[in-house]
Structure formats: structure tokens, C-alpha cells
C-alpha positions in Angstrom: 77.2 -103.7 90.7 77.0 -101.6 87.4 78.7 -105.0 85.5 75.7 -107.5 87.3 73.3 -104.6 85.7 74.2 -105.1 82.4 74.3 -108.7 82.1 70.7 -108.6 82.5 70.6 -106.0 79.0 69.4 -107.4 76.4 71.7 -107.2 73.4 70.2 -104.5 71.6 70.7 -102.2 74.4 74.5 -103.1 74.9 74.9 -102.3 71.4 73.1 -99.2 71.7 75.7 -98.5 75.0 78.5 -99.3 73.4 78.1 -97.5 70.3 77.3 -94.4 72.1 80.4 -95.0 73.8 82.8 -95.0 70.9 80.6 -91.7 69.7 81.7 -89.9 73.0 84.7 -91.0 73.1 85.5 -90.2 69.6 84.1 -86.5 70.3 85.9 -86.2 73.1 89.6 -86.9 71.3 88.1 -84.2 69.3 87.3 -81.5 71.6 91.0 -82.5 73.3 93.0 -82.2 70.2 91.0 -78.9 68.7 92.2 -77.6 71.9 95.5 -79.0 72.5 97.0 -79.6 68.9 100.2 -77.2 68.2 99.5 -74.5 65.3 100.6 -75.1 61.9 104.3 -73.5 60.8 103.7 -71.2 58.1 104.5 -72.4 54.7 107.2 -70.7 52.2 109.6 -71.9 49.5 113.5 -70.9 49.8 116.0 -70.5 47.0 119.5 -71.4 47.2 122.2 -68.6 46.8 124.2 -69.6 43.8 126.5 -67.9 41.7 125.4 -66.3 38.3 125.4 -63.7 36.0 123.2 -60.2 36.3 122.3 -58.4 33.2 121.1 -54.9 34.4 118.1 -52.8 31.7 116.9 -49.2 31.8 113.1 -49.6 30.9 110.9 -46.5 29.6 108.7 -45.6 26.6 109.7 -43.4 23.5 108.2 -42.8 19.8 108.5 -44.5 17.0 110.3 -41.6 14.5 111.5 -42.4 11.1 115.0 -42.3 10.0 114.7 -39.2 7.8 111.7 -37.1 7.2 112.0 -35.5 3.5 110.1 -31.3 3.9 108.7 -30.2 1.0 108.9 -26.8 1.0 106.5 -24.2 -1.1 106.3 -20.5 -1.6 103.5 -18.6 -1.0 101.7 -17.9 -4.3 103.1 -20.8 -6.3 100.6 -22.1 -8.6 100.0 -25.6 -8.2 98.9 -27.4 -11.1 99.2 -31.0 -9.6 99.2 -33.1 -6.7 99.8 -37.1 -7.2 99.9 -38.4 -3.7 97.7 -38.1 -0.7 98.2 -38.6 3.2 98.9 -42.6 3.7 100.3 -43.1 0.2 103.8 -45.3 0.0 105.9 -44.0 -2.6 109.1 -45.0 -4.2 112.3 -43.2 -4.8 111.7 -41.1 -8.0 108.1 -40.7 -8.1 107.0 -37.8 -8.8 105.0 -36.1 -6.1 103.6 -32.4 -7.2 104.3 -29.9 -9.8 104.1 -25.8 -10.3 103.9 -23.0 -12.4 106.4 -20.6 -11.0 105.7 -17.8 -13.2 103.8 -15.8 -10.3 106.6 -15.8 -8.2 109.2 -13.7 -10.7 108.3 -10.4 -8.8 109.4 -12.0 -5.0 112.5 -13.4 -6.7 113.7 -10.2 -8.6 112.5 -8.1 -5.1 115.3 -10.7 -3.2 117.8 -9.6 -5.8 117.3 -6.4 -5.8 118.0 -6.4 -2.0 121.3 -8.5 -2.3 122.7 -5.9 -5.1 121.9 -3.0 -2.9 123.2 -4.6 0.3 126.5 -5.6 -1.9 127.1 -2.1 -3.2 126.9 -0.6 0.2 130.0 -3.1 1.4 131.5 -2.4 -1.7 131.6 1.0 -0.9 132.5 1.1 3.3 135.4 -1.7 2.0 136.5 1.0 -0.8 136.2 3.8 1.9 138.2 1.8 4.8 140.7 0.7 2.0 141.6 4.6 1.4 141.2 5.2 5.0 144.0 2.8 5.5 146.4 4.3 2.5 145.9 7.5 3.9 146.9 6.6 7.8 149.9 5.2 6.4 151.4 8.1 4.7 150.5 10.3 7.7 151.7 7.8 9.9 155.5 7.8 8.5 155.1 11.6 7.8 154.6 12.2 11.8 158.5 11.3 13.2 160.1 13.2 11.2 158.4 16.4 12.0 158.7 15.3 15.2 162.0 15.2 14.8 162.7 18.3 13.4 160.7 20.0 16.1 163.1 18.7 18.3 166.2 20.1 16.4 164.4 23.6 16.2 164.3 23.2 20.5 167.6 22.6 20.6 169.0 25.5 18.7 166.4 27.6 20.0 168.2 26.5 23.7 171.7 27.2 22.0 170.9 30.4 20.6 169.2 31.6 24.0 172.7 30.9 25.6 174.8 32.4 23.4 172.6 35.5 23.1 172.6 35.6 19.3 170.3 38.3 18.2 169.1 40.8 15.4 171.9 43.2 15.3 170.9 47.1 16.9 170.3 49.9 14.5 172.8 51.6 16.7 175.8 49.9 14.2 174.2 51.2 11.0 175.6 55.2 9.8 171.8 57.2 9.5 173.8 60.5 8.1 175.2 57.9 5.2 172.6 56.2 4.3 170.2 59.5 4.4 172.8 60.4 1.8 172.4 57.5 -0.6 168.8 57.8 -0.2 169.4 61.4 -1.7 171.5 60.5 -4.7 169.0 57.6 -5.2 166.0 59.7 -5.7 168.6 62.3 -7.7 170.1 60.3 -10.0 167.5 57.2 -10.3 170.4 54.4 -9.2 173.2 53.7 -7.4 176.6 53.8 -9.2 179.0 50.7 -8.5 180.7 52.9 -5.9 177.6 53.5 -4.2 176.2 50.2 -4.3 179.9 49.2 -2.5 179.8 51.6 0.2 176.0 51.0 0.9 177.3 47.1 1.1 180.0 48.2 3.3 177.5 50.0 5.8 175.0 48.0 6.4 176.9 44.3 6.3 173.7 42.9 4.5 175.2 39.1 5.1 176.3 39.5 8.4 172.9 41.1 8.7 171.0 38.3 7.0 172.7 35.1 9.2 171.7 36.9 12.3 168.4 37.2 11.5 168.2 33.3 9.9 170.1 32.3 13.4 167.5 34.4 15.7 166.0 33.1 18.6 162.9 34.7 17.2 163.0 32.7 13.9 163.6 29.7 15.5 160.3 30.0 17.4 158.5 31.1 14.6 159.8 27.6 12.4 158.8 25.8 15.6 155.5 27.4 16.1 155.0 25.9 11.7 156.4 22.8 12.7 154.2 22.3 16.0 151.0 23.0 13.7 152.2 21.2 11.2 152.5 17.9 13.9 148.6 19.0 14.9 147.4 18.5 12.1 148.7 15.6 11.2 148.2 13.8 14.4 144.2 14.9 13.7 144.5 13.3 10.5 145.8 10.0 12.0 142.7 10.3 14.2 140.4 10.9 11.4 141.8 7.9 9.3 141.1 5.2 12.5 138.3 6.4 13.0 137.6 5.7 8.6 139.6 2.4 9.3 137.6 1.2 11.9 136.0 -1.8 9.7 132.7 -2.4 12.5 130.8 -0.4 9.9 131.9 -2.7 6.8 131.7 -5.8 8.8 128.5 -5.2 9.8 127.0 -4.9 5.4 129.1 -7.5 5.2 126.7 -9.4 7.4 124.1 -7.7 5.8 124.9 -8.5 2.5 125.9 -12.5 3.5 122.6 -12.7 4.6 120.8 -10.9 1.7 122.8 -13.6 -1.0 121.9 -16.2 1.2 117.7 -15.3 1.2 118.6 -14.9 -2.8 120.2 -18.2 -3.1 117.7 -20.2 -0.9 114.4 -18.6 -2.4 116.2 -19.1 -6.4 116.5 -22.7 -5.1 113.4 -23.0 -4.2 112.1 -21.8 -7.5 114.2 -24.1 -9.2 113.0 -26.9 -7.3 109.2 -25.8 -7.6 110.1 -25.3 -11.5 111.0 -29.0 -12.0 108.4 -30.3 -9.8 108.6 -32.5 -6.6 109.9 -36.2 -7.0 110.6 -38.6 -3.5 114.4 -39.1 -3.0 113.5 -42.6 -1.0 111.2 -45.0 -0.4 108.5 -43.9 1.9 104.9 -43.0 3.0 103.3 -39.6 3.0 102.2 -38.1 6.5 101.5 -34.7 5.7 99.9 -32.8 2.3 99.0 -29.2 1.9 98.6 -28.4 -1.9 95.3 -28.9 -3.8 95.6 -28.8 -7.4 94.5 -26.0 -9.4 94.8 -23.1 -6.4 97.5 -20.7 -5.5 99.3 -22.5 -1.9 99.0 -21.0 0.8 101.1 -21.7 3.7 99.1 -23.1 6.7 102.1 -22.2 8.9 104.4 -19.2 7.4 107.8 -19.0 8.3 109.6 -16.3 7.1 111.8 -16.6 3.8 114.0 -13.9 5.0 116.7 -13.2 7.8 115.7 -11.2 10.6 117.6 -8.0 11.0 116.4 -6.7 13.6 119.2 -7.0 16.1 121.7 -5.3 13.6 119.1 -2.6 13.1 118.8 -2.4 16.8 122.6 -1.8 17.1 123.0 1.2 14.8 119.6 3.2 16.0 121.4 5.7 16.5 123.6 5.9 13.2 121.3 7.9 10.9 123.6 7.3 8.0 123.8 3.7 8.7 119.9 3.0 9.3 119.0 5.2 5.8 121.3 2.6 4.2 119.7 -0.6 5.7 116.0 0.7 5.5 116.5 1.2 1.5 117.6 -2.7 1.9 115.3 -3.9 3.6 112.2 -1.5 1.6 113.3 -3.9 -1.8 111.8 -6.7 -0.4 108.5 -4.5 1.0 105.0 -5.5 -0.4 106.0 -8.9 -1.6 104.9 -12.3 0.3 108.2 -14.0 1.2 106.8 -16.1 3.1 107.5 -20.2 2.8 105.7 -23.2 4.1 105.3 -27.4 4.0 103.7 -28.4 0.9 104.2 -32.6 1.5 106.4 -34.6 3.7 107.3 -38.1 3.1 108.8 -40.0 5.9 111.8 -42.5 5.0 111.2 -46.3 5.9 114.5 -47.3 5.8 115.1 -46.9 9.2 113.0 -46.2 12.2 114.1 -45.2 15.6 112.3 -45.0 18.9 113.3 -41.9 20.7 113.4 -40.6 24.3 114.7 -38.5 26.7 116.7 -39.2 30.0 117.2 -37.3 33.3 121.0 -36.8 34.7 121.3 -39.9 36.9 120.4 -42.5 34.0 122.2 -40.9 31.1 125.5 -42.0 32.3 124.5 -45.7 31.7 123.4 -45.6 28.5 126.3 -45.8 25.5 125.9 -46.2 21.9 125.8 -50.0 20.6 124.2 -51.4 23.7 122.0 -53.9 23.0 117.9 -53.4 23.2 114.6 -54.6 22.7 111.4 -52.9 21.5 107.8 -53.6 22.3 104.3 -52.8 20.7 101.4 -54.8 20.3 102.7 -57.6 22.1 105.5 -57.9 19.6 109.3 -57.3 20.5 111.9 -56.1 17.7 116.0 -56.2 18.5 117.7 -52.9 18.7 120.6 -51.1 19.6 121.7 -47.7 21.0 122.8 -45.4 18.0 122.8 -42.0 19.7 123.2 -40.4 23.0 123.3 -36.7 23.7 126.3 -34.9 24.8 124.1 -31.9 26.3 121.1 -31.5 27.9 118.1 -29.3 27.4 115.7 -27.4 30.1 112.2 -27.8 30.2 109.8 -26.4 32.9 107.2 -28.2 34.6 104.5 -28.6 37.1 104.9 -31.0 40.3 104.3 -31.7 43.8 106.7 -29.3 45.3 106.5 -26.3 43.1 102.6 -26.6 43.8 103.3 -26.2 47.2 105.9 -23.7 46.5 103.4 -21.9 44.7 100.6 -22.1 47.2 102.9 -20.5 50.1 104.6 -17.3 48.0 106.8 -19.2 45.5 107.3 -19.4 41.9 105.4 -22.2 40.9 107.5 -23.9 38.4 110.2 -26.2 38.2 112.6 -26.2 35.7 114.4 -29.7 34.7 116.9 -31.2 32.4 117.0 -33.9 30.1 118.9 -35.4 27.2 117.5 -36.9 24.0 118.2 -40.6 22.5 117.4 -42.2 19.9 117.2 -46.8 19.7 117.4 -47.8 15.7 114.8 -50.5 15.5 116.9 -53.2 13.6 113.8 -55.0 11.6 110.6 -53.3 12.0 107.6 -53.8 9.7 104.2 -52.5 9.1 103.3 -52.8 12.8 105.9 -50.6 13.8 104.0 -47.6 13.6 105.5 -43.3 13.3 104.4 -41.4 16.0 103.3 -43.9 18.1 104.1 -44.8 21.6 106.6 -48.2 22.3 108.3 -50.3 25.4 112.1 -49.8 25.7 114.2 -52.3 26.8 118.0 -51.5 27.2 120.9 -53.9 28.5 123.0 -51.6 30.5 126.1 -53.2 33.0 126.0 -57.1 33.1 127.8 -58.9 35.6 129.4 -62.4 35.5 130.2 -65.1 38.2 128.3 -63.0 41.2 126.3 -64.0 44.2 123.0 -64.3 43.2 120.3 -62.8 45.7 116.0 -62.9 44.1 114.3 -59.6 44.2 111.5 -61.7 46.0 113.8 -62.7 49.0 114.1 -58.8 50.2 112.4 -56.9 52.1 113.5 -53.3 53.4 113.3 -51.6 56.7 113.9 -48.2 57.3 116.6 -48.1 54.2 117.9 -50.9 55.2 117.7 -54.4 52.7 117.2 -57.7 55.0 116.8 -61.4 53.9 115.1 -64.6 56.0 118.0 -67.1 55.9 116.6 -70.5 56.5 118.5 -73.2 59.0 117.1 -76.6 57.4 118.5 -78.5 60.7 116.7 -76.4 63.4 113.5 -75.8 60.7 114.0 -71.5 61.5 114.9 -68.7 59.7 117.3 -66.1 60.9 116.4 -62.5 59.0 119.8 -60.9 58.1 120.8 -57.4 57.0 122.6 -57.9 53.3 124.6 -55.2 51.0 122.9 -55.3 47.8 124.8 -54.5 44.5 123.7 -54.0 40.5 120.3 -55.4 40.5 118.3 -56.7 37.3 114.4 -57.0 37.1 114.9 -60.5 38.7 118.2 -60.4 40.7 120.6 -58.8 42.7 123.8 -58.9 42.9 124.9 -59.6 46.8 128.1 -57.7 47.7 128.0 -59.0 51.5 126.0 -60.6 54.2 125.4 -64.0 52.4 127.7 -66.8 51.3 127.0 -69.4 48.4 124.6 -72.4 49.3 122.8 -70.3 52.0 118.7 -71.0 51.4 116.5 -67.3 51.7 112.8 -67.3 51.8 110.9 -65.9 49.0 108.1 -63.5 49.3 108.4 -63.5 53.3 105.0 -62.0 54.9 105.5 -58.7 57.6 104.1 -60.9 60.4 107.5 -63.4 59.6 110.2 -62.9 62.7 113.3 -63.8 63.7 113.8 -67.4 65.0 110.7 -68.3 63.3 110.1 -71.8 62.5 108.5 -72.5 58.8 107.6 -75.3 56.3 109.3 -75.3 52.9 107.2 -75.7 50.3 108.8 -77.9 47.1 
């Protein structure tokens, strides 16, 4: 029926119908295939695992410091008379920089002297004292045993004697009537005649009588009471020389007076060297000037021109003697300015470093001679390691956790270490700047003939490293756990979980799973 209809059309309206029926049926393959077509794989590229070399770097920043800094020191009260460079100037080895008239400072000098004669003539005399101390000990010393041993000879008799009961005789042996007799004729006649003399011999027995009184228990005691005292009293002097021997005393104006030659020597230098004027040892520009012509310098910073005794005043507080001595030591230099200071520093262009400091976990890879780079204003200069520190120094600081320590009862700081180094930058020039800030570049452990893994290929999960190995057969990716060794800013080093020629996706998104099909990119 419907085909008889339209052989009647006219041709315009089968046209019209037919056209219209393309249209619809060209929407309609469009509605189907919007809603039927499969979704597009997600794109990535893949890199081959190949074998390779690693070269690992420790990056950070450090500052530029020249290779030797030249301090020109003044004294305070110098009169400078002229100044020929200013801050920025280069100058050359030999060029004269300032000069002085030292005459105002011959009172500060002759004051340092004065100090180092006194402190030398109070060693002089403790050494002199401890030397006759010493001569004196020793002739005590070998005078003591053999008083000792005669005190015990003396005990030994005195036991003998005790047991054989010698004693002084009785006057029960002696005749009274005869010698009351004598003693008549004596004061008769004024003398004894030889007869007399004989029988008064006779009666009394005056040698028996004197070896019993020699061999008495009683003068044995008495000899060994002398010699007892005697060994008191030279064991006191033994005590008495230590004690003078004892050299603390001595060593400490020793001290005193090595330090009181050395604030002569350094300050008579430093007149000498103001004397003859300042001239630049080396090649160089000037960072730092603090002389003007025509005044009197005065430091902008003291520091001291003298050693600090303080702790070996501190020690003998309580040694009047001692403390009399070091106050008229220390008075000499009283009432005169001492004091030093920086008059000009010139910093050496010969060489230039870059120095930093490291923490305890990256010192270890760092060695002297390794190769680096250094960068500043988008220009890089070779390098090389020339000094690592063998210690460490503390420093305290402020973070996170001693905030938080310090916010619920605790100390608030932290205190960390670090060790200094230093790069030698092998051919600076003027854009190598001191002071300032630069990029450090240094080749650390390299690695030859490894597995190859790019940093883009992992991702990490839960401390765990993983890769997206791709199957080019099947067109899916299979994700992977890996063992990951020295890295490099671009590689790392695969110790297991991949073999050579195995293709990982780079860059793979979070929403990329397991079993996942994908296109690869060229």
C-alpha cells in the first residue's frame, strides 16, 4: 500500500523523504554508538629496563668564602696618618694599604713590659726557692737512716743492759770515814800528795766507776731520748722542704709569666707592623675599612690585647701571698687601653670556596677530591671536595617538636650537630661573588652496569616502592613491588623485582590498577 502511495509523489517530495531518511538514520547510528561504543584505554608511555650506570649527588647551598682573608689589626690610639684603599678596591700584592705614627702608643708598650719583668722575677724567685727547697730535702733525706739506725742500736743495748742488770754502782762500796779524811787533809794542806791521790784512786775505782755509768741503762735512754728528737726534727724538716718543693706555685708564674711575654711579643709586633705601615701580601679586594686618616683609631669592636687571668686568679683566692704577687702584675698594665681591633681586611682571590655544613647521616658520603659543580646566576663552575670535618659542632635550634615540647612543660630547644665543608671552586671569576649564596652539586657513589629503574616509573604505598609493568601481548599492566637501590636525581638502581627488557609505565596516575589495560604513547 505505502509503495503504490509514493509512486504517485512527485519527485521533489521523494527527495525531501529520502533525505530525511539518511538524516535519521545517520542520527540514529549516532545515538547507538554514543551509547554503546567501549571507553577509551588511558594513554601512557613505558620505558624499557636497561642496564646502565647511576651516578649518585648530595645537593644543598653554601657561601662563597675566599681562600684566605688577610686581618689588619690596629691598636687603640694609633695615629693614623693615611689610608689608600677603600671598601671594593682590588689591590695587588705589595701595595701599600695604610700607615701610622706609633709614637702614642710607647706608654701601652713599656706598661706590657713592665708586667712581663715583674711576672719573670716572681718565677725566678719560686724556681730559686724550690731549687733550695730541693738541696735542702736532700741532705735531710740521707741524714734520716742513719739516726735511725743508731736509735736502733741505742734499743738494743738498752734491752742488753736491762738483762744483765748493769747499773751505777751503790754508795755502799765507797769507805765515807776515808774519804772524810782526805777531805780533811785537802782543806789542811791545800792538795793531795801522790800517796793521797793513790789511795783516793784506790777507794773510789774512778774507771770502774765511769764505764758503769757510760754503760747505764739510764744513759742509754737519755742518748735515745737525743737521738729520737733528733729524728723529729728532721723528719719535720723533710716535711717542710716538700711542702717548698712542691713546684704548683712556680708552675703556675710560669704560666703567668708565658703569658705576660707572649701579650709583650704580640703587642711589640704589632707596633712594629703599625711602624712600617700596612702593605697587601696577595692579590685581592678590600671588604672591610675602619681607619680615617688624620684621627686617632678607635676599635669598632675591642678585643682584648691581653690574656685573661682570671681563672688562675680564681685558683689561688685564697693564697694571700700569691694574689699580692699577681695583683702587682696585673696593676702594670692598669690605666692604659690595650685594647686591639680590625683596621682593613683584604680577602685573597686566588681561591674561593663554597662552604657548608652537613648533618650525621650525609657526612659519611662526602670525601675529599670528589668531583662537583657550582651554580649562581645561571652559571655552573667545576669543583672538587677539598675539606671535610673530622668533628662536629652543636648548635641549638627551634622546630616543630621542641615547640610542642615547649608548649606542654618542656624545654623548648633542640640542640643538633653538624660538620663544616668547604668545595674549592676550580675557575671562578667576577661573578662568583664573597658572601653570597650558591647551588652545590656533589658526585657522591656511582654505579656501573646496574638495572636501570626511572624515578618517574615509582610510586610508593605505605613504605613500600611499586612499578606498572606493562604486558605488550595482552595490552595490561601488572603493578609490582620492586627493591630499590642507590638512586640518582633521574634513576634508580633496581636491586630486585625486575629483570632487563621488562617495559614500566612512567608517571602512572592513582586511579591506574592492576590488570589495567592502557595505550602506549610513542
Amino acid at each position: 500500500m505505502f509503495l503504490k502511495r509514493t509512486k504517485t509523489w512527485s519527485k521533489k517530495r521523494k527527495t525531501f523523504v529520502a533525505v530525511s531518511v539518511v538524516v535519521l538514520a545517520a542520527l540514529l547510528t549516532v545515538v547507538l554508538y554514543s551509547m554503546f561504543r567501549p571507553e577509551a584505554l588511558p594513554a601512557y608511555q613505558v620505558a624499557t629496563i636497561e642496564t646502565g650506570d647511576i651516578q649518585s649527588t648530595f645537593d644543598t647551598q653554601g657561601t662563597v668564602e675566599s681562600g684566605s682573608t688577610e686581618t689588619f689589626t690596629a691598636a687603640s690610639g694609633v695615629q693614623v696618618l693615611t689610608v689608600s684603599v677603600a671598601v671594593g678596591d682590588r689591590v695587588s700584592a705589595g701595595q701599600q694599604l695604610a700607615t701610622f705614627d706609633v709614637s702614642t702608643l710607647q706608654e701601652e708598650l713599656s706598661a706590657y713590659k713592665t708586667a712581663y719583668d715583674k711576672a719573670k722575677a716572681s718565677y725566678d724567685e719560686a724556681a730559686a726557692s724550690v731549687d733550695a727547697a730541693e738541696n735542702n730535702l736532700n741532705t735531710v733525706t740521707k741524714q734520716i737512716p742513719t739516726v735511725e739506725q743508731e736509735i736502733s742500736q741505742l734499743k738494743s743495748e738498752i734491752e742488753a743492759a736491762e738483762r744483765t742488770g748493769n747499773t751505777l754502782p751503790s754508795t755502799g762500796s765507797v769507805d765515807t770515814a776515808a774519804l772524810e779524811e782526805l777531805i780533811e787533809a785537802l782543806r789542811a794542806q791545800g792538795g793531795f800528795t801522790e800517796e793521797q791521790l793513790a789511795t783516793l784512786s784506790k777507794l773510789l775505782n774512778v774507771q770502774d766507776l765511769r764505764d758503769a755509768i757510760e754503760n747505764s741503762v739510764a744513759a742509754k735512754q737519755a742518748q735515745l731520748a737525743q737521738k729520737q728528737a733528733q729524728l723529729t726534727s728532721l723528719e719535720t724538716q723533710k716535711a717542710v722542704y716538700e711542702a717548698q718543693t712542691d713546684d704548683t706555685i712556680m708552675s703556675l708564674y710560669k704560666s703567668v709569666m708565658d703569658a705576660k711575654k707572649a701579650d709583650y711579643d704580640a703587642y711589640n709586633d704589632l707596633v712594629e707592623s703599625l711602624q712600617s705601615g700596612w702593605v697587601a701580601a696577595a692579590d685581592g679586594i678590600v671588604t672591610e675599612v675602619n681607619l680615617t686618616p688624620g684621627e686617632v683609631f678607635t676599635p669598632a669592636e675591642k678585643q682584648s690585647g691581653t690574656t685573661d687571668l682570671s681563672s688562675i686568679m680564681s685558683m689561688v683566692s685564697g693564697d694571700t701571698d700569691v694574689m699580692s704577687v699577681l695583683s702587682d702584675i696585673l696593676s702594670a698594665t692598669e690605666g692604659t687601653d690595650t685594647s686591639v681591633g680590625t683596621g682593613i681586611v683584604v680577602e685573597e682571590y686566588g681561591a674561593l670556596y663554597a662552604s657548608f655544613t652537613v648533618g650525621k647521616y650525609d657526612l659519611p658520603k662526602l670525601d675529599v677530591g670528589q668531583k662537583a659543580t657550582v651554580s649562581t646566576l645561571d652559571k655552573e663552575y667545576d669543583a672538587t671536595v677539598s675539606y671535610v670535618s673530622a668533628t662536629a659542632s652543636a648548635s641549638s635550634g627551634l622546630d616543630i617538636s621542641t615547640i610542642t615540647s615547649s608548649l606542654t612543660g618542656g624545654s623548648g630547644t633542640s640542640t643538633t650537630s653538624s660538620a663544616p665543608v668547604r668545595v674549592q671552586i676550580l675557575n671562578p671569576d667576577e661573578d662568583v661573588i664573597i658572601g653570597f649564596d650558591v647551588d652545590i652539586s656533589i658526585d657522591t657513589e656511582k654505579l656501573e652496569n646496574v638495572l636501570v629503574l626511572p624515578v618517574e616509573a615509582v610510586t610508593t604505598e605505605d613504605g613500600e616502592n611499586y612499578v606498572f609493568v606493562y604486558n605488550a601481548e595482552e595490552g595490561t599492566v601488572e603493578k609490582r613491588a620492586v627493591t630499590l637501590g642507590l638512586a640518582s636525581d633521574k634513576s634508580y638502581q633496581v636491586l630486585d623485582g625486575l629483570s632487563e627488557g621488562d617495559q614500566v609505565v612512567l608517571n602512572p596516575k592513582a586511579a591506574l590498577l592492576d590488570g589495567d589495560k592502557i595505550d602506549v604513547q610513542a
